[in-house]
C-alpha positions in Angstrom: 23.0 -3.5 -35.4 21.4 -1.6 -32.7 24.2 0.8 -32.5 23.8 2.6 -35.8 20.2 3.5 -35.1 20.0 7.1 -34.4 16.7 7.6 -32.6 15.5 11.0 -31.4 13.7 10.2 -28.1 12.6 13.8 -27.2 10.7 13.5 -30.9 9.0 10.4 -29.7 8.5 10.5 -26.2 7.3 13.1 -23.6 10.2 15.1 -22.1 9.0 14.7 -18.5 8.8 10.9 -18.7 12.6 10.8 -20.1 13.3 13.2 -17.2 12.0 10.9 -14.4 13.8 8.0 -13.3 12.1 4.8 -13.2 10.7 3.4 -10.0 13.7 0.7 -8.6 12.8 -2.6 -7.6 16.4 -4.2 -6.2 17.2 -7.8 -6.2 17.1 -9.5 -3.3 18.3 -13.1 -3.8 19.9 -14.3 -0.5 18.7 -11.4 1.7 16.0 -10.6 5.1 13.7 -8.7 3.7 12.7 -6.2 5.7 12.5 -3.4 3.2 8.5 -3.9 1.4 6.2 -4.4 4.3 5.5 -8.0 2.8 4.1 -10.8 5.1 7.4 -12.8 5.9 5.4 -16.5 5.9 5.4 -18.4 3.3 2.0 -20.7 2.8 2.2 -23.9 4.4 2.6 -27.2 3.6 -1.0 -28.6 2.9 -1.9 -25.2 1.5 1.1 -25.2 -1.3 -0.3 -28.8 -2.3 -4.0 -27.7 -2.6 -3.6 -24.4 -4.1 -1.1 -26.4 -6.7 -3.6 -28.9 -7.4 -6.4 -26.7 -7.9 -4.2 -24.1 -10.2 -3.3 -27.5 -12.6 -6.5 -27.4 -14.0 -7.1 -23.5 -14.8 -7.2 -22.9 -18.4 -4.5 -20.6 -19.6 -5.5 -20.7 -23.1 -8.5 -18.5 -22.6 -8.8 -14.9 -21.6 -10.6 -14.4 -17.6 -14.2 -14.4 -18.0 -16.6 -11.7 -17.2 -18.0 -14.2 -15.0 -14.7 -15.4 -13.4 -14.5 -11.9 -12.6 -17.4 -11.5 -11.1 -16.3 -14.8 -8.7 -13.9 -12.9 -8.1 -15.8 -10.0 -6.6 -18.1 -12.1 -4.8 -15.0 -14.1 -2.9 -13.6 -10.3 -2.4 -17.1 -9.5 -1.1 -17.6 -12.5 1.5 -14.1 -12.0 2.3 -13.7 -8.5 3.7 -17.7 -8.8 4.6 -18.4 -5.6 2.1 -22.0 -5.0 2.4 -23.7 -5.2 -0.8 -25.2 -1.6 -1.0 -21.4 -1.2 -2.3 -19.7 -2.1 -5.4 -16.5 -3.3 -6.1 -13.7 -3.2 -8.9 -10.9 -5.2 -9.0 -7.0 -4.1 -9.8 -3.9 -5.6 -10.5 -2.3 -4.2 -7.4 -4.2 -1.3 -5.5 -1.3 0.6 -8.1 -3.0 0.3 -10.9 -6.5 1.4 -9.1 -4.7 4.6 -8.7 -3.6 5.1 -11.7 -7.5 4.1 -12.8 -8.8 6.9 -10.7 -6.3 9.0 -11.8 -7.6 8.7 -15.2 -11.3 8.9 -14.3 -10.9 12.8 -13.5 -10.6 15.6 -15.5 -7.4 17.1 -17.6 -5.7 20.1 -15.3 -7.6 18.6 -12.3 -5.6 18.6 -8.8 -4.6 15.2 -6.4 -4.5 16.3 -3.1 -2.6 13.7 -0.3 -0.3 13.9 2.6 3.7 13.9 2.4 5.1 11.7 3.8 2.6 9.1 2.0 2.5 6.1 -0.7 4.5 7.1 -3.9 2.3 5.9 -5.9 -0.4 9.0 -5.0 2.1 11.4 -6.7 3.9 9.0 -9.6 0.1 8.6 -11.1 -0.6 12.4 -11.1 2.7 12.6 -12.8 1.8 10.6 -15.1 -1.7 11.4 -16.3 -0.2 15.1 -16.2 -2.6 15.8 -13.7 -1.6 18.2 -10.9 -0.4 16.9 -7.4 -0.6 18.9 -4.1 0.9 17.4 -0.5 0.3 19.3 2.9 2.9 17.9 5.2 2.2 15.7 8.1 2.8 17.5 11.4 6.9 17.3 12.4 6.9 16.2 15.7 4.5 13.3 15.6 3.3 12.7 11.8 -0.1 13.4 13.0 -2.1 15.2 9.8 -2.6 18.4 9.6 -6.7 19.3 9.1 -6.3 23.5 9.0 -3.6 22.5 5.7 -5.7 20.3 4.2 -9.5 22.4 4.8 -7.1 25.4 3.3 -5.5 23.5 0.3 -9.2 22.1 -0.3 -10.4 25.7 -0.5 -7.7 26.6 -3.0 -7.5 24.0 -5.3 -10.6 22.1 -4.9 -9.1 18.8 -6.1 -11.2 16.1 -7.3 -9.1 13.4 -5.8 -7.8 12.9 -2.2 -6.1 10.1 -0.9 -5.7 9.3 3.1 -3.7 6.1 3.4 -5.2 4.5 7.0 -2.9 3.6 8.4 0.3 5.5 6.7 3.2 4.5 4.8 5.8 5.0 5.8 4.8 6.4 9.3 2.4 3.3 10.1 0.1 4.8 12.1 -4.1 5.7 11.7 -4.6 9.4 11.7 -7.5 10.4 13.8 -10.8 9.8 13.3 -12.1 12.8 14.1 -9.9 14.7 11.5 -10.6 12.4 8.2 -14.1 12.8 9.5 -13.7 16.8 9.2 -11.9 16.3 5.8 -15.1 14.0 4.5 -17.4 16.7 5.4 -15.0 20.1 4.0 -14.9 18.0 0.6 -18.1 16.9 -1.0 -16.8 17.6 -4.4 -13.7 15.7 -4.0 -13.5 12.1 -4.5 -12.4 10.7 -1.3 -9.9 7.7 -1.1 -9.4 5.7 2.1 -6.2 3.7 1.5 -6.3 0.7 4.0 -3.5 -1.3 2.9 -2.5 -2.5 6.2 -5.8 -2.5 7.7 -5.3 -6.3 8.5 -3.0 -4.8 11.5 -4.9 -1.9 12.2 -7.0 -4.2 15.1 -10.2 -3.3 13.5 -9.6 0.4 12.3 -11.8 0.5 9.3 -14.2 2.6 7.4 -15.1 -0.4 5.2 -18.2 -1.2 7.9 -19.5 1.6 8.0 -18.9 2.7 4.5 -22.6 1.5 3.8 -24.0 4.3 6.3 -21.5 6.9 5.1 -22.3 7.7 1.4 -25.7 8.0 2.2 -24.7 11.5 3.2 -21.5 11.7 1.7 -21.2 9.0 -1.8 -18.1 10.8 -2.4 -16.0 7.7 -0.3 -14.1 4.9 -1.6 -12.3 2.1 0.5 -9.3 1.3 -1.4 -7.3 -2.2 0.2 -4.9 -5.0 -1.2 -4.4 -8.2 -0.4 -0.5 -7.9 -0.8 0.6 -7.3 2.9 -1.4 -10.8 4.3 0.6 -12.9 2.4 -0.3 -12.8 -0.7 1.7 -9.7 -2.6 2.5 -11.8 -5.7 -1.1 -12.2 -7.1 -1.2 -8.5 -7.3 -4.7 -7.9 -6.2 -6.4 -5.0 -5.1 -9.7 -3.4 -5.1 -11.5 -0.8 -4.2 -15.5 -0.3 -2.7 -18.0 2.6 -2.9 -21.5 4.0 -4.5 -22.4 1.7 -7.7 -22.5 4.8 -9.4 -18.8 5.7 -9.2 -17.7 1.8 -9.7 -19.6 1.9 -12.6 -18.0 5.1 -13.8 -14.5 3.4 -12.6 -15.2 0.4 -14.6 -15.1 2.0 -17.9 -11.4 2.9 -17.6 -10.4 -0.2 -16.0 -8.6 -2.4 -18.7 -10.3 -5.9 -19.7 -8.8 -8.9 -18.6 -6.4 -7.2 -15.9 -7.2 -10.1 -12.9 -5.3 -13.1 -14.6 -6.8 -16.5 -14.4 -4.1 -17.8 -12.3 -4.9 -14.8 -9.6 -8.5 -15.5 -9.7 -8.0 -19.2 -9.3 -5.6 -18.5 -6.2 -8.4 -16.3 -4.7 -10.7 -18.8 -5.0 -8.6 -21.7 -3.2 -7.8 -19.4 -0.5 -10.3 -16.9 0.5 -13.1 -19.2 0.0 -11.9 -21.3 2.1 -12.7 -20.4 6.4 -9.7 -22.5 7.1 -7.5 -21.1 4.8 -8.0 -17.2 6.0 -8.1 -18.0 9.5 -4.2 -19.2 8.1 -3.9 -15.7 7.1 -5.3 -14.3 9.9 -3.2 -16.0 12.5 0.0 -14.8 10.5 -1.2 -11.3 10.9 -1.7 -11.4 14.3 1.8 -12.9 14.9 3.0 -10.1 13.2 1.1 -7.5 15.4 2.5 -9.8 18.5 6.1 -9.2 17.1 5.4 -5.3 16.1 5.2 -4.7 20.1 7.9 -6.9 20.6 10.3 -4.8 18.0 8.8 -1.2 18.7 10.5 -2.3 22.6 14.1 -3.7 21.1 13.9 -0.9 18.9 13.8 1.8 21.2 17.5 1.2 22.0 18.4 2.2 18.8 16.1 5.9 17.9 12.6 7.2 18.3 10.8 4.1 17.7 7.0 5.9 16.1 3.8 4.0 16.7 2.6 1.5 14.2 -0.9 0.4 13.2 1.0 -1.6 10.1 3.4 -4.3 9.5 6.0 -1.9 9.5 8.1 0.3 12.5 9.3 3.7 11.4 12.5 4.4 14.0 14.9 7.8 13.5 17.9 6.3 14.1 20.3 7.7 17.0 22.9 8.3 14.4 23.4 8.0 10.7 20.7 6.2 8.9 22.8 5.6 5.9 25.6 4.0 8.1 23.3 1.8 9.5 21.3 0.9 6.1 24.4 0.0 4.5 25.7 -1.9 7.3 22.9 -4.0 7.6 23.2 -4.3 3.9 26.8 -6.0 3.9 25.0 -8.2 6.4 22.4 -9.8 4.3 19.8 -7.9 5.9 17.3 -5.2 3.7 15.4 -2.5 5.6 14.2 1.1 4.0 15.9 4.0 3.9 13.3 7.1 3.8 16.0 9.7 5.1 15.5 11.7 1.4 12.1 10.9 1.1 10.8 14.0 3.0 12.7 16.8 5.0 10.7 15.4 8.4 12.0 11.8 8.1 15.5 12.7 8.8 17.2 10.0 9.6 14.8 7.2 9.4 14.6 3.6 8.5 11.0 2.0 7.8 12.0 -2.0 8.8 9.3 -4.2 7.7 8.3 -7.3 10.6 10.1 -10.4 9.7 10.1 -14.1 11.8 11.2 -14.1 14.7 14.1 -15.8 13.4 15.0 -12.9 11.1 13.9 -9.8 13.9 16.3 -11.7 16.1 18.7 -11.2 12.9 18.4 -7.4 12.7 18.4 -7.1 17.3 21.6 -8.9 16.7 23.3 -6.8 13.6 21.9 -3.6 15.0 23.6 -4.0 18.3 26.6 -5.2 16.1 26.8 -1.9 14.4 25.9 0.1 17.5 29.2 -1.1 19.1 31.1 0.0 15.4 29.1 3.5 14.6 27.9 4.3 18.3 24.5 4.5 17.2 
């Protein structure tokens, strides 16, 4: 029956959502996946049993709580040891945080943030028709540029900025000292420090002192997920900063968006000292294997420095060889070649086991001997 329906989208829908293409998220039943800077270890044995025992009894009949949610903030709290002058909000996914903020500021506002960054930054501008402006990340190094962002700060004076800490998909911190300039050029701007990766950042944070900061400056979030530790399929994220923007933040969050399953798992596994110091120690292995791959890499490209789960290399030869190569293999890793003119070139290859980085070592050298790479 479907066939005979003659629907007019572009009298329905807007134009520029039909335009864009949907954001891709490719099977990958039977492959490494190196592609989505996930944490490669599964949870083990004893905690699969107790998490599973302690999920049997949630109650999926009934809608999360306020209080649940508020558990939920307080485990968040003790967890990343947020001082309580801050507040805290909760998202499915640090994603749908950002689309949050992006709704909290005005119509015809501007979002400034850094290219090459997180997708996401743009896609939510896009779609609350807000407007986006990127100042490129210096060629040679990635390092940011502060004299583009002071001047696109002057000229647009755009109530939203994002600085992921570390980047995606470069991996490493910017300086201090320049997001330190930026906090103090912007005081009109809300300020958002992404630190998705910050478990791998050895201590890189602006969480601890986020307390002391918007005394002078209340202007400053601390955006983070829990989705690179381990934990990427309870979609959790949240976000920390002056009560009086939370609050603000609150209103256009959407009720009930931490399932009950999510804030049971949180519960079981962040409450727990035993359980994160399991999370910990995966983290660290990854680091331990980062500087292990950043040295077997460097036979291959430019190997860049990583404070993430993640290397970003510029291959020797073609990228697109080599992607699809490692494809037929069974192995996933990230092409950003067209993702911006200054990662030409580049794979971003997420840190697997040792089992499945001895994988890759092995294909790449494969494919070296086929491409010359």
């Amino acid at each position: 029956m479907t066939e005979n329906i003659n629907l007019n989208l572009q009298n329905i829908i807007r134009q520029d959502i039909i335009d864009s293409p949907a954001y891709q998220v490719h099977s990958s039943i039977g492959m490494i996946k190196l592609d989505a800077m996930e944490n490669p270890f599964i949870l083990p044995e004893n905690l699969q049993k107790g998490l599973a025992q302690h999920l049997s009894v949630v109650h999926l009949n009934r809608y999360p709580s306020p209080e649940d949610y508020q558990t939920s903030v307080d485990i968040i709290r003790n967890y990343a040891d947020i001082h309580s002058d801050l507040d805290i909000l909760l998202g499915n996914g640090s994603d749908e945080i950002i689309s949050m903020l992006a709704n909290l500021i005005p119509d015809n506002s501007y979002i400034l943030a850094l290219s090459p960054s997180f997708v996401m930054y743009k896609a939510s501008a896009d779609i609350a028709r807000l407007n986006f402006i990127s100042i490129d990340l210096k060629s040679d190094d990635f390092n940011l540029d502060l004299e583009g962002m002071k001047n696109a700060i002057q000229k647009y004076n755009p109530r939203l900025i994002y600085l992921a800490y570390p980047n995606n998909p470069t991996g490493a911190c910017f300086s201090k000292n320049d997001i330190d300039e930026i906090i103090k050029f912007a005081p009109n701007s809300l300020i958002i420090i992404d630190e998705a990766y910050q478990a791998f950042t050895n201590n890189k944070t602006y969480m601890s002192s986020l307390p002391d900061i918007i005394k002078q400056y209340p202007n400053i979030l601390v955006m983070r997920t829990l989705s690179k530790i381990g934990l990427a399929g309870l979609r959790l994220g949240y976000i920390a900063g002056h009560k009086q923007i939370i609050q603000q933040l609150n209103k256009v969050r959407p009720p009930y968006n931490i399932n009950v399953l999510t804030q049971a798992s949180i519960e079981f596994l962040l409450s727990i000292q035993e359980n994160i110091d399991t999370l910990n120690m995966q983290a660290q292995i990854i680091c331990q294997q980062r500087i292990i791959m950043a040295e077997k890499l460097d036979e291959f490209g430019k190997v860049f420095n990583s404070d993430a789960n993640f290397l970003l290399i510029r291959m020797n030869k073609d990228a697109n060889i080599v992607q699809n190569k490692l494809k037929e293999a069974g192995i996933l890793v990230k092409n950003v070649s067209n993702m911006h003119k200054n990662l030409h070139n580049c794979l971003r290859i997420s840190i697997g086991t040792l089992e499945e980085n001895n994988k890759l070592l092995e294909w790449l050298k494969k494919i070296k001997v086929i491409v010359n790479i």
